[in-house]
C-alpha positions in Angstrom: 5.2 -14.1 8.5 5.8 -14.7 4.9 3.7 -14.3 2.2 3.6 -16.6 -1.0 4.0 -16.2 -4.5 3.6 -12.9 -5.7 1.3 -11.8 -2.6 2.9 -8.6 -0.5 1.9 -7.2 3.1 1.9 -3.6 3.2 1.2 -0.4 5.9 -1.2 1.8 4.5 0.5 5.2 5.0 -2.0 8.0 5.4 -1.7 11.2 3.9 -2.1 14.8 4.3 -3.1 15.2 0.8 -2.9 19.0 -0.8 -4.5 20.5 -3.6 -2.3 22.6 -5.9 -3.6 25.9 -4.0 -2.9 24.3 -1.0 -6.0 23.3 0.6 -6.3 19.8 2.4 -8.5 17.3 1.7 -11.0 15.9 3.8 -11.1 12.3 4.7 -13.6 11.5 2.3 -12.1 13.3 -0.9 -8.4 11.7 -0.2 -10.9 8.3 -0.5 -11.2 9.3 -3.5 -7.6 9.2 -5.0 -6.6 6.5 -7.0 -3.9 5.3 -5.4 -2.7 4.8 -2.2 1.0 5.0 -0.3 2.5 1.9 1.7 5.5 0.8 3.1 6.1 -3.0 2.1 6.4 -5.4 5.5 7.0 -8.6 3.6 6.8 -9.7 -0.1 6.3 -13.2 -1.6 8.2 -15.6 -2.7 7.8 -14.7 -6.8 8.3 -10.7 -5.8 11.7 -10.0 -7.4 11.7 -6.1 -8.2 10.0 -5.1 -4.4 12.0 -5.6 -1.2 11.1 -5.0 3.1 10.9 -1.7 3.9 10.4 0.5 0.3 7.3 2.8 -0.1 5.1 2.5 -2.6 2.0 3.7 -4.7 -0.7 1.0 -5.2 -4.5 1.0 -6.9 -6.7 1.3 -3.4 -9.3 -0.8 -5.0 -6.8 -3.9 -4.4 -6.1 -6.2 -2.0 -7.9 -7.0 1.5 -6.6 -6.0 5.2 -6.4 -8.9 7.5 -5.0 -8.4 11.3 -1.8 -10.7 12.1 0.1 -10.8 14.9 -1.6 -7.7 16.5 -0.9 -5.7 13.6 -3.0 -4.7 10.9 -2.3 -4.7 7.3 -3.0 -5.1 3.9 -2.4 -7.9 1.5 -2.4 -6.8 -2.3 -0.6 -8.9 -5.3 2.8 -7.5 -7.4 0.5 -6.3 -10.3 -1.0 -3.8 -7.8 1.9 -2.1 -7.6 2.3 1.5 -9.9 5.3 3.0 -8.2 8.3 2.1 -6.0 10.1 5.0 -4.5 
């Protein structure tokens, strides 16, 4: 499975997410958030600066999930991207 151009297939990571006073968020607040943590299965053939296997941070408005090969997971472009870590 390889994407093209400057498509990427990520695995939503979920999150216990944590106020400051340490409370957890419900399923709907963390819906909320802005952004959303994923570890990258495969990028395209443009992606330069993102490789197989780092986590990232990207907008949860993007991309579209699609199920291949038994496996669920998300399709968003590069420019999605806010953070590598």
């Amino acid at each position: 499975m390889k994407p093209i151009a400057k498509y990427i297939l990520v695995d939503p990571i979920d999150e216990q997410l944590k106020t400051e006073s340490g409370l957890i968020l419900s399923g709907s607040d963390a819906n909320d958030m802005r952004y959303k943590k994923a570890s990258i299965v495969a990028v395209g053939t443009h992606v330069s600066d993102i490789n197989v296997g780092d986590v990232i941070y990207y907008d949860n408005r993007s991309g579209y999930s699609v199920l291949i090969e038994d496996r669920m997971v998300t399709i968003i472009l590069e420019r999605d991207v806010v953070v590598v870590l």
